[in-house]
Wavefront OBJ file of the C-alpha trace (Angstrom):
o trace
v 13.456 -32.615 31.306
v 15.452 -29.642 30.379
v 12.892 -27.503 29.330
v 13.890 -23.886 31.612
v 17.488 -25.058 30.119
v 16.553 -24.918 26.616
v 14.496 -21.929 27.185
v 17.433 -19.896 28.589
v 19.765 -20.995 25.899
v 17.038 -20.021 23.155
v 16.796 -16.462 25.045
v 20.547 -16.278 24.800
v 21.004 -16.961 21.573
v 18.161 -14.542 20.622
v 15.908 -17.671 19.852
v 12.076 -18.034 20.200
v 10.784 -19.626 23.682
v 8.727 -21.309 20.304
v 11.865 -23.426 19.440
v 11.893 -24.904 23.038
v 8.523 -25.564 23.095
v 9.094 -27.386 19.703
v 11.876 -29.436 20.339
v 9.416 -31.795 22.444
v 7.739 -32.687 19.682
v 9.782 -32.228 16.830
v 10.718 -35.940 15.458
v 13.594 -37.314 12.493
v 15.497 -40.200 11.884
v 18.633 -38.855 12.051
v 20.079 -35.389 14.701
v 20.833 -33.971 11.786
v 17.061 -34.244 9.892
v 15.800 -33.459 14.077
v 17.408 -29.737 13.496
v 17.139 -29.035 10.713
v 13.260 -29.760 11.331
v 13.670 -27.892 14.099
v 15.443 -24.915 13.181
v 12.913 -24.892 9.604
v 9.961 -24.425 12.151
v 11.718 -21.455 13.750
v 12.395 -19.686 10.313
v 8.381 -20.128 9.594
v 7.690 -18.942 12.930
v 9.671 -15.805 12.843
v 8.333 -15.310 8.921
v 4.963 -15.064 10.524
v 5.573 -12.885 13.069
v 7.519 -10.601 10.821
v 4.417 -10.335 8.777
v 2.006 -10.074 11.283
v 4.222 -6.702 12.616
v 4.338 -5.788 9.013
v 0.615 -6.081 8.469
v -0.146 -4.583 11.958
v 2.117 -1.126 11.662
v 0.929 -0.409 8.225
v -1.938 1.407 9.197
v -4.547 -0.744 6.855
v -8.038 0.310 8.142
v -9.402 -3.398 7.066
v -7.253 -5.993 5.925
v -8.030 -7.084 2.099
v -6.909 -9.772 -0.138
v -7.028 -10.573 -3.944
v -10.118 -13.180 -3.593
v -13.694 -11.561 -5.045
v -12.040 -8.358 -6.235
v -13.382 -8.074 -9.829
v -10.645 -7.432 -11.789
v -13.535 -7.194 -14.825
v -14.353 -4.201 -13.801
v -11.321 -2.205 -14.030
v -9.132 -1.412 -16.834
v -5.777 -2.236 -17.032
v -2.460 -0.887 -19.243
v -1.443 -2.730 -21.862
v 2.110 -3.424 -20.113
v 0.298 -4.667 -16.969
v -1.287 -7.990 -16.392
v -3.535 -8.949 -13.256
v -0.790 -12.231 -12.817
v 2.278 -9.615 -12.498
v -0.426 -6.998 -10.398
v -0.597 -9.575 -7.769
v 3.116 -10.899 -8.052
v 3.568 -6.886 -7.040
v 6.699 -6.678 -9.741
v 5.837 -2.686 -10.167
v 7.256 -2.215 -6.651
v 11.041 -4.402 -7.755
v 10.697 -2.355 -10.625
v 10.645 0.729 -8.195
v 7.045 2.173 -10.450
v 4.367 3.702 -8.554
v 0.461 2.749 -9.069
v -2.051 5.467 -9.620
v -5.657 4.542 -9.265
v -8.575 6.420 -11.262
v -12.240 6.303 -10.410
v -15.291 7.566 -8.815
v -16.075 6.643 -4.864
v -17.067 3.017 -3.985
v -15.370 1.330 -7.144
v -12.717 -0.698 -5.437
v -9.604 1.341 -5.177
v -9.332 1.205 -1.364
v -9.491 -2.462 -1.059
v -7.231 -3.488 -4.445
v -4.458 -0.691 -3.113
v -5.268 -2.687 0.195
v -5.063 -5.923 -1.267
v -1.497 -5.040 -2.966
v -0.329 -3.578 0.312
v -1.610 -7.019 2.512
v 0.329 -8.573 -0.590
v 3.944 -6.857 -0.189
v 3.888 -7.277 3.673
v 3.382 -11.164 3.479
v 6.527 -11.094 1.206
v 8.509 -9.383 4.097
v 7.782 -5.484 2.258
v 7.401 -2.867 4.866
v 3.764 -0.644 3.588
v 2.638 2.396 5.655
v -0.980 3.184 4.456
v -2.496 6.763 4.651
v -5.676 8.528 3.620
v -3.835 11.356 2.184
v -5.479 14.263 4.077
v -4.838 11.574 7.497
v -0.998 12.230 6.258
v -0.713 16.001 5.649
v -2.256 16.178 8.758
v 0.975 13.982 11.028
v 3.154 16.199 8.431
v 2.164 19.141 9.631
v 1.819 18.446 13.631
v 5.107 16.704 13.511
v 6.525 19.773 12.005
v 5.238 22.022 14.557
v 5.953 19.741 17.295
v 9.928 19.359 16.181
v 9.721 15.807 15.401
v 8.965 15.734 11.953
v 12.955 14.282 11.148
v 11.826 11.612 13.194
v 8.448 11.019 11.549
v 9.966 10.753 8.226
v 12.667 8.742 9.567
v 10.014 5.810 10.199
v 8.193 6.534 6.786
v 11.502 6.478 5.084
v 11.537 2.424 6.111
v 8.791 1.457 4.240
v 9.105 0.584 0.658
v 5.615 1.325 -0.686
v 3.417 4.427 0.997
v 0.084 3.696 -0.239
v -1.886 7.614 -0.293
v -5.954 6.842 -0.479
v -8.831 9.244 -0.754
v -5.847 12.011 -2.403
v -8.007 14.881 -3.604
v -10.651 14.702 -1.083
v -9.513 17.905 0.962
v -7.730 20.579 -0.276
v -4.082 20.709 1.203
v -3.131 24.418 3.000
v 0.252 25.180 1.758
v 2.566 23.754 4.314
v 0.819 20.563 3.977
v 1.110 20.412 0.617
v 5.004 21.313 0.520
v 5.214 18.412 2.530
v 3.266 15.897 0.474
v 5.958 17.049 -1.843
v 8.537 16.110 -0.017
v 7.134 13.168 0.361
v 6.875 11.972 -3.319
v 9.640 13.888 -4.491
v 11.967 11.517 -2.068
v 10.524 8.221 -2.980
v 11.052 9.302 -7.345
v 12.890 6.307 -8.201
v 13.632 4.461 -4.684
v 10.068 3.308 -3.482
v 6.589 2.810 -5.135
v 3.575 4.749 -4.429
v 0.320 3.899 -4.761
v -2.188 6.680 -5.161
v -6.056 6.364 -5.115
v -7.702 9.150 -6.611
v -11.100 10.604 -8.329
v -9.961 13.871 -9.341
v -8.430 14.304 -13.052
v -5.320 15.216 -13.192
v -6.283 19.157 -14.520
v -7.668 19.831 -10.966
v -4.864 18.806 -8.677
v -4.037 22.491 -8.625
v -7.091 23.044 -6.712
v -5.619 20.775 -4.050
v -2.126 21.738 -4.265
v -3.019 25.372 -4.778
v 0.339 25.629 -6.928
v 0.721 24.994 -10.820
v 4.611 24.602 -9.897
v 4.108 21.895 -7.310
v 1.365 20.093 -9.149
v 3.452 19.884 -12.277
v 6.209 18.590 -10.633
v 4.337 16.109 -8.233
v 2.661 14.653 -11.630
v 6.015 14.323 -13.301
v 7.580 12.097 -10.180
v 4.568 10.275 -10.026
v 3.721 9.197 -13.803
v 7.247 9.024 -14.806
v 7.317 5.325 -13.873
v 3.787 4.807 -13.952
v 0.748 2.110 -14.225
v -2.168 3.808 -14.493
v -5.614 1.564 -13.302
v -8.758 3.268 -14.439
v -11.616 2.007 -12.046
v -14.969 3.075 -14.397
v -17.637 1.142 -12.742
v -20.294 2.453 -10.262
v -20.161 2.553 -6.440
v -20.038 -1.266 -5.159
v -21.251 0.012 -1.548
v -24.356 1.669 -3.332
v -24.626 -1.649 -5.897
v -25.027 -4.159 -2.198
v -26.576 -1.613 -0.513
v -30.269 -2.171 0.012
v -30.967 1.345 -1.733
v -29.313 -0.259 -4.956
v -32.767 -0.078 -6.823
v -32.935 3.332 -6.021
v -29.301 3.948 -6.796
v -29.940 2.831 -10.317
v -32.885 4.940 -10.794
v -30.191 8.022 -10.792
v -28.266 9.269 -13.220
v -24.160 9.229 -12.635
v -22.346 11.472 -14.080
v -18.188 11.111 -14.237
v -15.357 12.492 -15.710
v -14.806 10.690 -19.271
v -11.948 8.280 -17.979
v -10.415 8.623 -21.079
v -9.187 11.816 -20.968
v -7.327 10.735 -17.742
v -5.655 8.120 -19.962
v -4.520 10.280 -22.615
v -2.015 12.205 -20.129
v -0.872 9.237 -19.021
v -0.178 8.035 -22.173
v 1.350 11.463 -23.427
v 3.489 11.680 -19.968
v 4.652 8.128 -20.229
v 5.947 8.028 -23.770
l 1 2 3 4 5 6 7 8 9 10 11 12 13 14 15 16 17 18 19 20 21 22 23 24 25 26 27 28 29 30 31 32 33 34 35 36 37 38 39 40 41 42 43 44 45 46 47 48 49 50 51 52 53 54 55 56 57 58 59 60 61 62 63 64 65 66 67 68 69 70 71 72 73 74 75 76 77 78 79 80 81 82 83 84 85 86 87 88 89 90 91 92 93 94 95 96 97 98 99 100 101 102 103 104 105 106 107 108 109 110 111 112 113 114 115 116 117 118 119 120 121 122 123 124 125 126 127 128 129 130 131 132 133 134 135 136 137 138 139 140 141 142 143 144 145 146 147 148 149 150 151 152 153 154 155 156 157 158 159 160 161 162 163 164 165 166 167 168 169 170 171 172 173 174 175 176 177 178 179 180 181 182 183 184 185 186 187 188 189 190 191 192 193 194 195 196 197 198 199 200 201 202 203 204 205 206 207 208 209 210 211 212 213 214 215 216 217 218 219 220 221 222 223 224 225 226 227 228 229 230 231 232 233 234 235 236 237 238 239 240 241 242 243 244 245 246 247 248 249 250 251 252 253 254 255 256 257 258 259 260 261 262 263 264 265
């Protein structure tokens, strides 16, 4: 057998050890159907490896996928169905993804869901709690490496910002989230889960300048998804009875919608 042979070869010619190990059992009637069998295998192999890295150095805190997510429960824009949602043809069209809605309605895991989506198509996806972001913005700044911080989020073709409103940004931080979404306008999509309206950014941002020109970038090329429904952790929690014994009080949704519409026409 020539199995350390093969091996060596494979290694030279920057080829999987799995190709080796598959060329004992690999079978066709012909040499040529034997490699192209053989070689097929080795593009699926390196497909899913590529996706596992993908998946793995996006920073997902759980991994989510389409199945049970109850697309009933949100609202959609007119221009968007679920079918070209999952197909992910906002991020080839280069729009960005804004999602609208109180805590525990399903933002995190369908921006999760999208992002699992784009990396099994080969889509590099860095995921962030936005604060979690600001926060590497700011300590790569003041430890001289923020060039090459953004030089690694520059490869990824979809930055996906959740929890954005939760903490107000100090000023440097917020410059930089900026930066951020000012240099993907155009070249990459953003998805952005939020439950503030847009009229209070400011009090993130702490800058009418900034905000107005973050929301211009962002809703330019726009879908927004308005998530109206109450908390699903509270609903399957075993305090749900209780839960629906109190009074929730939101932000009419539709006023949300009506700058959206405004912006994007």
């Amino acid at each position: 057998m020539l199995d350390e042979e093969i091996a060596t070869c494979c290694k030279q010619l920057r080829l999987s050890r799995n190709l080796a190990e598959r060329a004992q059992t690999t079978e066709g009637e012909s040499h040529q159907e034997y490699l192209y069998r053989l070689l097929n295998a080795e593009l699926t192999y390196r497909n899913h490896i590529r996706t596992e890295k993908l998946v793995n150095s996006a920073g997902f805190y759980t991994l989510k996928t389409f199945e049970n997510f109850r697309f009933d429960e949100i609202t959609l824009p007119a221009d968007l169905s679920v079918e070209s949602l999952e197909k992910l043809h906002f991020i080839q069209e280069r729009k960005n993804i804004i999602m609208y809605g109180g805590p525990g309605t399903g933002k995190t895991m369908l921006s999760t869901a999208l992002g699992v989506a784009a990396c099994r198509q080969g889509i590099p996806v860095r995921f962030f709690r936005t604060a979690a972001l600001v926060n590497k913005l700011s300590e790569a700044k003041k430890g001289g490496s923020l060039s090459s911080f953004l030089k690694k989020l520059n490869k990824a073709e979809v930055i996906i910002l959740d929890e954005y409103g939760y903490v107000p940004l100090d000023r440097t931080g917020a410059q930089l989230l900026f930066e951020i979404i000012s240099d993907c306008y155009e070249r990459k999509s953003i998805i952005l889960n939020t439950n503030l309206e847009f009229s209070r950014w400011v009090n993130v941002l702490y800058d009418e300048q900034m905000t107005a020109a973050m929301l211009d970038r962002l809703l330019h090329h726009c879908h927004l998804l308005l998530f109206p429904g109450v908390s699903n952790r509270m609903r399957e929690s075993s305090l749900n009875d209780l839960y629906r014994s109190i009074a929730v009080s939101n932000k009419p949704i539709d006023s949300i919608q009506e700058v959206v519409t405004d912006d994007t026409h």
